[in-house]
C-alpha positions in Angstrom: -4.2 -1.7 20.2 -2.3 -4.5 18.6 -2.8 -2.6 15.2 -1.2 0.2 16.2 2.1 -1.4 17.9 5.2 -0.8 16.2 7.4 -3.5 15.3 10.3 -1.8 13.3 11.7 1.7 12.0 10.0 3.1 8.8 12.2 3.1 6.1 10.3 5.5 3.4 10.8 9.2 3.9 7.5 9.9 1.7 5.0 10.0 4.6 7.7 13.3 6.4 7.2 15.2 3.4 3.8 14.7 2.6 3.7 15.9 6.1 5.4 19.0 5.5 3.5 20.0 1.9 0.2 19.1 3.7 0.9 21.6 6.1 2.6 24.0 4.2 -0.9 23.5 1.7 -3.3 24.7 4.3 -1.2 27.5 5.9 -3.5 30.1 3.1 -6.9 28.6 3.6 -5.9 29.2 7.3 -4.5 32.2 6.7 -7.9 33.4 4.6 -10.2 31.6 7.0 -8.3 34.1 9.9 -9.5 37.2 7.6 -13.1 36.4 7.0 -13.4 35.1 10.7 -12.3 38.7 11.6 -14.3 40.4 9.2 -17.5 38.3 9.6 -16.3 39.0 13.6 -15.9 42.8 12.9 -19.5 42.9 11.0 -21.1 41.0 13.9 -19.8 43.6 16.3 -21.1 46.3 14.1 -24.3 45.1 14.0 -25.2 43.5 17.3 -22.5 44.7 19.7 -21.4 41.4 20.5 -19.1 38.9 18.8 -19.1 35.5 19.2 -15.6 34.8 18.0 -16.3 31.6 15.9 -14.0 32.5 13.0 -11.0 32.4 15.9 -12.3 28.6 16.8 -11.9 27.5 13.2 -8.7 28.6 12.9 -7.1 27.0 16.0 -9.1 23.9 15.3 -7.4 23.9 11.6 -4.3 25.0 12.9 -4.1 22.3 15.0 -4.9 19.7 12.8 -2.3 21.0 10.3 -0.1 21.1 12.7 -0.9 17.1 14.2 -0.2 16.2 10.0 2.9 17.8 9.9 4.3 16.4 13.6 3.2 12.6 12.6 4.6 12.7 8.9 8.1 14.0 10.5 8.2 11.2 13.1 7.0 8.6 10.6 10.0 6.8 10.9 10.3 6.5 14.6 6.5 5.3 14.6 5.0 4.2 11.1 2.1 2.8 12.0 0.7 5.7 14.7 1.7 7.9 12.3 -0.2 6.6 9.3 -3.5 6.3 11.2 -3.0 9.3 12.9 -2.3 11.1 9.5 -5.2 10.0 8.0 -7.4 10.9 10.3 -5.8 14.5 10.0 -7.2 14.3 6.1 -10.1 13.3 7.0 -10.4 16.6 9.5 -8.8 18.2 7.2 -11.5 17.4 4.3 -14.1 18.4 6.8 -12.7 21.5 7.5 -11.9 22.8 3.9 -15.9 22.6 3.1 -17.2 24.5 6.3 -14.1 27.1 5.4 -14.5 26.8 1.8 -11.4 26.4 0.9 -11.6 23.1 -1.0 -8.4 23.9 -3.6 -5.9 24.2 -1.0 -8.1 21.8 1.6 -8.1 18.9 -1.1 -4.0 19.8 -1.9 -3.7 18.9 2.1 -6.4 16.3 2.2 -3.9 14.3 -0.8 -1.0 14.7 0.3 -2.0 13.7 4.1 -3.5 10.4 3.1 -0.8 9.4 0.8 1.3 10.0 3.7 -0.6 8.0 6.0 -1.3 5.1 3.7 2.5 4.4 3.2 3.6 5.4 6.1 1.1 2.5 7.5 2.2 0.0 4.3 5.9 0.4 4.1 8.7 -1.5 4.6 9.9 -1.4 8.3 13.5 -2.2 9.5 14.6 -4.0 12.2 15.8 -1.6 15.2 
C-alpha cells in the first residue's frame, strides 16, 4: 500500500480531462452496444421465448467502468497516485470490453486517453498541501 499513499496535491490538470474525453469517447459504443443487446435480446425472445438479458450486463459493466475513468481523472488532483492506477486499470477494462463489444474505434479513443491520464496523473509533479 505504500505505492499507492499520497504525499502531495497533483498539479497537472491533464489526467481530469482525459477523464472526461475517455468517457465522453465510449458513451456511443455504449450507447450501440445498448441497441444490439436489445435486438440480439428481442431475437432471443422470438425464437426461444426466453431472454437471457446479457446485452443489459455489458452495458452496466461498461458503464460503470466509464464512469470509474471519468470519477478518478476529476479527482486526480486530490489523489494522483489512486487515480492513476485506478485509471489505468479502467483502460485496461476498457480495452477488454471494446473487443467483446466490437467497438474498437471509440474503445481504443477511451483506452488512449484513459492511460495517458493515468500515467501522468501517477508521474506528475505533486505540491505540498
Amino acid at each position: 500500500m505504500q505505492l499507492l499513499q499520497e504525499h502531495g496535491r497533483g498539479t497537472s490538470e491533464i489526467p481530469m480531462i482525459t477523464g472526461i474525453v475517455g468517457f465522453i469517447a465510449t458513451l456511443p459504443g455504449i450507447l450501440c452496444a445498448g441497441m444490439c443487446g436489445a435486438f440480439t435480446s428481442a431475437a432471443e425472445t422470438l425464437a426461444t421465448g426466453e431472454s437471457s438479458g446479457i446485452g443489459s450486463i455489458w452495458v452496466l459493466v461498461s458503464l460503470l467502468v466509464s464512469g470509474a475513468g471519468l470519477f478518478y481523472g476529476v479527482r486526480s488532483k486530490a489523489m494522483p497516485r489512486t487515480s492513476g492506477a485506478v485509471m489505468i486499470g479502467v483502460a485496461i477494462l476498457t480495452l477488454v470490453l471494446s473487443f467483446i463489444s466490437f467497438n474498437w474505434f471509440w474503445g481504443l479513443v477511451a483506452v488512449a486517453c484513459f492511460s495517458i491520464g493515468g500515467a501522468i496523473s501517477l508521474t506528475q509533479e505533486k505540491a505540498d498541501v
